[in-house]
C-alpha positions as CSV (number, residue, x, y, z in Angstrom):
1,X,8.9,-7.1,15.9
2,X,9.3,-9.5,13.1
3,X,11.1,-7.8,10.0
4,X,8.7,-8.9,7.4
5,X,6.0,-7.1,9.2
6,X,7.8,-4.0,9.5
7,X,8.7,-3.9,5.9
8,X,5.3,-4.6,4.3
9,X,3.4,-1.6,5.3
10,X,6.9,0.1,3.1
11,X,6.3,-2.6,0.4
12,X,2.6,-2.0,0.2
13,X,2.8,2.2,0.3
14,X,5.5,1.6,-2.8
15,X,3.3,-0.9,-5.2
16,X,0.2,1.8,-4.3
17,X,2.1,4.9,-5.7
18,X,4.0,3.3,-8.4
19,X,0.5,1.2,-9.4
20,X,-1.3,4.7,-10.7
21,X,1.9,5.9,-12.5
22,X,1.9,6.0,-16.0
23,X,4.5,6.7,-18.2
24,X,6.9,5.3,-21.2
25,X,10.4,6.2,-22.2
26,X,10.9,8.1,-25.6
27,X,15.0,8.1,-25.5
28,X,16.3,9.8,-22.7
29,X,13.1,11.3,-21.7
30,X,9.9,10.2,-19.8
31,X,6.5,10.8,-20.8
32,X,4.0,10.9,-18.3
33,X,0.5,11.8,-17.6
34,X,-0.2,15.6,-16.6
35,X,2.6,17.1,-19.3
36,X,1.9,19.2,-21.9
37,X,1.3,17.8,-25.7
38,X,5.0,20.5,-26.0
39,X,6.7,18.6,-23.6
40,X,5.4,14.9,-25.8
41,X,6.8,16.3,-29.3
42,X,9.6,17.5,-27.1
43,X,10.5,14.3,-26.4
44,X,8.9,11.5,-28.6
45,X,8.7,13.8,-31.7
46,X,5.8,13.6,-33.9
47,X,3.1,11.1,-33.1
48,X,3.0,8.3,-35.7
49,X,-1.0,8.8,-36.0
50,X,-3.8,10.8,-34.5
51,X,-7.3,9.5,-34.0
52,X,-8.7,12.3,-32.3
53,X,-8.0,12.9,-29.3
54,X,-5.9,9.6,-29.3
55,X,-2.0,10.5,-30.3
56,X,-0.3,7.2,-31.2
57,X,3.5,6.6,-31.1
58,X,4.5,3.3,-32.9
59,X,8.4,2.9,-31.2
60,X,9.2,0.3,-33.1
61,X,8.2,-3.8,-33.8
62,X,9.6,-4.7,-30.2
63,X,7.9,-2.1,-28.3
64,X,3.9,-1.6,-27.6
65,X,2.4,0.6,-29.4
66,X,1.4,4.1,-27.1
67,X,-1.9,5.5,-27.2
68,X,-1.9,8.7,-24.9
69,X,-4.8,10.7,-25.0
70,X,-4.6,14.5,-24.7
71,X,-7.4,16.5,-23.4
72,X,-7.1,20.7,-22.9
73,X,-3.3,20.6,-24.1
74,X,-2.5,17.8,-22.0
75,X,-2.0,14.3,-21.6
76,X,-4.2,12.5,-19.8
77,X,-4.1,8.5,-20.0
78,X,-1.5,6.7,-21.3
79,X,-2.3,2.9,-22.4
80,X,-0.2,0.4,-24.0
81,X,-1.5,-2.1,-27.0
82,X,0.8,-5.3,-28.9
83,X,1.8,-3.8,-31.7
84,X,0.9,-5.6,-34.2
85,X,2.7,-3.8,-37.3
């Protein structure tokens, strides 16, 4: 059997489960969706502004700015914008 067949059903089953993941890095820690709004000030602090249901966290002129939405005590999307300030 050719290699590069056997490896892309591996490659393909990789891109698929890291494709719906969404997270960011606050420090040491990672933020992802399904954690509690605790476990977000635990590790980004404060968000920067809220709009809602919309918690953003401005990390700085490099970084994207981080919208995560919080529904029921917990974070449900994560998006990413240019930050523009």
């Amino acid at each position: 059997m050719n290699k590069r067949v056997a490896v892309l059903p591996l490659l393909l089953l990789f891109l698929a489960g890291t494709a719906s993941a969404s997270g960011f890095r606050c420090g040491t820690k990672i933020v992802e969706e399904g954690m509690s709004t605790y476990e977000l000030i635990e590790a980004c602090g404060e968000p920067t502004r809220i709009e809602g249901n919309r918690w953003l966290y401005d990390l700085g002129p490099e970084e994207f700015l981080k919208i995560v939405f919080v529904e029921g005590g917990q974070v449900s999307y994560i998006k990413e914008e240019p930050n523009d300030g």
